[in-house]
Each structure stands twice: as structure tokens, then as C-alpha cells.
C-alpha positions as CSV (number, residue, x, y, z in Angstrom):
1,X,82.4,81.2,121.8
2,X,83.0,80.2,118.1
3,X,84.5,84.0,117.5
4,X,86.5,84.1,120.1
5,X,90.1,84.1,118.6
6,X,91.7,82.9,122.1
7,X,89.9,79.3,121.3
8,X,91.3,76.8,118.4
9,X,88.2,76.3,116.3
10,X,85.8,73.6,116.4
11,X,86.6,72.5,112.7
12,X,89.7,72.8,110.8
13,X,90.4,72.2,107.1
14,X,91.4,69.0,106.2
15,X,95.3,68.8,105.5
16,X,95.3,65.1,103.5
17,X,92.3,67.4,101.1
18,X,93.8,68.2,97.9
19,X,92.2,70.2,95.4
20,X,91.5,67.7,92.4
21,X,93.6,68.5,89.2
22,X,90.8,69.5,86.9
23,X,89.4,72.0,89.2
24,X,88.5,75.2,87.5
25,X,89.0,78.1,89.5
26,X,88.9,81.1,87.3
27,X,84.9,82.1,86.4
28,X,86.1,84.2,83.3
29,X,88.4,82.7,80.5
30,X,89.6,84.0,76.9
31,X,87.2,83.5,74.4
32,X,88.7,80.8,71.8
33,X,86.9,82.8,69.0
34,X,88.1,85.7,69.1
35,X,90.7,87.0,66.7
36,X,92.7,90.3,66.4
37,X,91.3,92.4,63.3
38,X,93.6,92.0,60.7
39,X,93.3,95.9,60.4
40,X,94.0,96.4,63.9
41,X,97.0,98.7,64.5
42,X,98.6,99.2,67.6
43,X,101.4,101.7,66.1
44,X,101.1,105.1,68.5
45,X,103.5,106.7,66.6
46,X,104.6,106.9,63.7
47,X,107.2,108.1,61.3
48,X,106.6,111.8,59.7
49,X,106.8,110.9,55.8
50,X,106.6,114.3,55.1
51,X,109.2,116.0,57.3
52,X,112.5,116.7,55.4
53,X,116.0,117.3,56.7
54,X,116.4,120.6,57.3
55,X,119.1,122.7,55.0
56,X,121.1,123.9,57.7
57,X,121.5,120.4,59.5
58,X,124.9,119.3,59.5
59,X,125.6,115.6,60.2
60,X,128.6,116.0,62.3
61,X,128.0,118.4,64.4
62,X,124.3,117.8,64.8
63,X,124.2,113.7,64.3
64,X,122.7,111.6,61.6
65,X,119.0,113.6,60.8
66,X,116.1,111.4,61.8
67,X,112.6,112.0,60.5
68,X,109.9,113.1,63.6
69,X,107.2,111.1,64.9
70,X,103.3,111.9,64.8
71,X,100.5,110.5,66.1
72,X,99.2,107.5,64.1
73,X,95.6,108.3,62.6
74,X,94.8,104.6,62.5
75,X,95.6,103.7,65.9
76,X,93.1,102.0,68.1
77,X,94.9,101.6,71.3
78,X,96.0,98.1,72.9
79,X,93.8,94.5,71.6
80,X,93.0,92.5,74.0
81,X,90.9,89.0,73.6
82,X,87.2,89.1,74.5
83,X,86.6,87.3,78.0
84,X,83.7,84.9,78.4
85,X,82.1,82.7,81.7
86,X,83.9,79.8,81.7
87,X,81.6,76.6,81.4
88,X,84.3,74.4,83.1
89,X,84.2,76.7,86.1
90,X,83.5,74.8,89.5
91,X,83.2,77.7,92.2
92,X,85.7,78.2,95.1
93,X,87.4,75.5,95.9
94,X,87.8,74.8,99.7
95,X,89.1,72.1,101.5
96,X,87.0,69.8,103.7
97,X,86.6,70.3,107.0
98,X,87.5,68.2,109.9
99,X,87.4,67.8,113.7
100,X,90.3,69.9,115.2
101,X,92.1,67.7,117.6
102,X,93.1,70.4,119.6
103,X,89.6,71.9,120.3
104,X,88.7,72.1,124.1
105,X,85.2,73.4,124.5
106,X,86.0,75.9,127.2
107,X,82.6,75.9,128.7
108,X,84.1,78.2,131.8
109,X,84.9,81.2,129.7
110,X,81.8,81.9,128.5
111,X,79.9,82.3,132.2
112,X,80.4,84.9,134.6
113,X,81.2,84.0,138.0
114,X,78.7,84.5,140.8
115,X,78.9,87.1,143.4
């Protein structure tokens, strides 16, 4: 009978429960020591210092030259922190449970009338 969904449940969480304000609920936090490598570039791109304007350019009718881009050498993608378990992590946090006061054990339904 407890899986029946046509029932109200036996127990229901506790409304007047609050979770407490230092409750931890993430297991995984950013590690505090962990720093971005000074050396660390995140460019993509970069500017071509070796292309030149082309002679036949014109300004006005082609628009003011800009150099190409190319991929950076030194790039090594996004940095993101290190994540570490968090040692203030408490679990789940779930609210109490309570008598429903609308439960009615509905003995009946689960019998099958007699022939």
C-alpha cells in the first residue's frame, strides 16, 4: 500500500524544518591553492607579425588593411581551478519527517472481495 500513489503517504516532510544555514551541500569545492600559471595563455589567436599589407591594397576602396590571425603556439586552452572534496561537506540535506495528517490507512483496498 505504501506505493500506491492514489494514497497520501504515511510520512510527510516536515514544513516548520529548515535546512540550517551552514549546511554544506556541494561534495566538491575550488581548491584555495590553486593559482593560474603565470605562463598560462589563453590567446587562440593571434596577430600575424609577419604578414604585410599587400602592394595592391587600396585603403578606400578595400578598407583600412588589418594584419591576419594565426593560431597561437603557446596556447593551452581554457584554466580552470583544481576541484577538491570539500571537508565541510554534510551530505544531502532532507527535511525531517512527520506524521501526515491526512493519512487514512485504507485497509479495504488492499483485499479482494470474496466470491
Amino acid at each position: 500500500k505504501e506505493d500506491w500513489d492514489m494514497l497520501a503517504p504515511k510520512e510527510i516532510s516536515d514544513p516548520d524544518d529548515k535546512k540550517p544555514s551552514d549546511w554544506v551541500d556541494d561534495s566538491m569545492m575550488d581548491d584555495p591553492e590553486d593559482k593560474k600559471p603565470a605562463d598560462w595563455v589563453e590567446e587562440k589567436r593571434m596577430v600575424d607579425t609577419d604578414a604585410k599589407k599587400p602592394d595592391d591594397w587600396d585603403d578606400e576602396e578595400d578598407g583600412e588593411w588589418e594584419a591576419p590571425t594565426k593560431d597561437n603556439p603557446g596556447y593551452k586552452g581554457d584554466w580552470s581551478v583544481k576541484r577538491i572534496s570539500n571537508p565541510g561537506y554534510k551530505g544531502f540535506w532532507e527535511a525531517k519527517k512527520i506524521a501526515n495528517p491526512e493519512y487514512v490507512d485504507e485497509e479495504a483496498l488492499s483485499r479482494m472481495p470474496s466470491s
